[in-house]
C-alpha positions as CSV (number, residue, x, y, z in Angstrom):
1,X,5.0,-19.2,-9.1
2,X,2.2,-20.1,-6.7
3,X,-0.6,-22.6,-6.4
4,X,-3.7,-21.4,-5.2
5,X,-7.0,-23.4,-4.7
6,X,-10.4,-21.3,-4.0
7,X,-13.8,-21.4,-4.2
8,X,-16.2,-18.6,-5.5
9,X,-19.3,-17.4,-6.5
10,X,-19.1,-15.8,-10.1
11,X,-21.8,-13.4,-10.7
12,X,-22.2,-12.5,-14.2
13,X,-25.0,-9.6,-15.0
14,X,-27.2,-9.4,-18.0
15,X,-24.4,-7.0,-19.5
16,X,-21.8,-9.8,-18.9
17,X,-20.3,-7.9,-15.9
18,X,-18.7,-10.4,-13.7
19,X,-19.0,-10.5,-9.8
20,X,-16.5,-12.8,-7.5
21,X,-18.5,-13.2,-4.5
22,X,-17.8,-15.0,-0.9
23,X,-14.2,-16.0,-2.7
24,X,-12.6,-18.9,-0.1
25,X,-8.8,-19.8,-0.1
26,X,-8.7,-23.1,0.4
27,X,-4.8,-23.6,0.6
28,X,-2.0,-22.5,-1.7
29,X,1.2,-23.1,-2.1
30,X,4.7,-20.6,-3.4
31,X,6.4,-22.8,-5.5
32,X,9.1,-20.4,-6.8
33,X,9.6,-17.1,-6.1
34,X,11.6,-14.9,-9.0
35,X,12.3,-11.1,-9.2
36,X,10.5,-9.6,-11.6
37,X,12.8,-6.6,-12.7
38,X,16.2,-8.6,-11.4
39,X,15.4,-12.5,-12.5
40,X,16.3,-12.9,-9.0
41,X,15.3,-16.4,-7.1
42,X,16.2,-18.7,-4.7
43,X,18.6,-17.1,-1.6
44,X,18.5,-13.9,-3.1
45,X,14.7,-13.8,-2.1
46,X,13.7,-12.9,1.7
47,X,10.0,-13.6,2.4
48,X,8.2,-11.3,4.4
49,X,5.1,-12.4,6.7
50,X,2.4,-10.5,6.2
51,X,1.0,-8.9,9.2
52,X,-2.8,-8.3,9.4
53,X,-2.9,-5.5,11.5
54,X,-7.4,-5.5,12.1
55,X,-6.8,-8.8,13.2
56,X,-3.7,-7.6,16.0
57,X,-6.5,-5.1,17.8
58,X,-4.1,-2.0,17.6
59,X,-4.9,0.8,16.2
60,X,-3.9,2.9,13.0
61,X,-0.6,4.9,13.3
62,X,-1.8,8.6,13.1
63,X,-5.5,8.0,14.8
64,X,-6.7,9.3,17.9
């Protein structure tokens, strides 16, 4: 279970389409973590960062 606090623009056309625009995270926080096929939680659960690799410069395995 996480926490997350945002702010966003909802756009909502004529049809009643809706739009989330210029969404901010503003801070969150994982509360409990639980394996959704296993019931899984607590040690039994590794977190993995998550590596944003545009932000790192490298390139894409496979190109060039």
């Amino acid at each position: 279970m996480a926490t997350r606090r945002t702010r966003a623009f909802h756009h909502y056309t004529l049809a009643g389409d809706l739009t989330v625009e210029e969404e901010e995270e503003l801070g969150s926080t994982v509360e409990a973590v639980t394996c959704r096929w296993c019931n899984a939680g607590g040690d039994a659960i590794e977190e993995v960062p998550v590596v944003d690799e545009n932000a790192a410069g490298g390139s894409s395995p496979g190109a060039g």
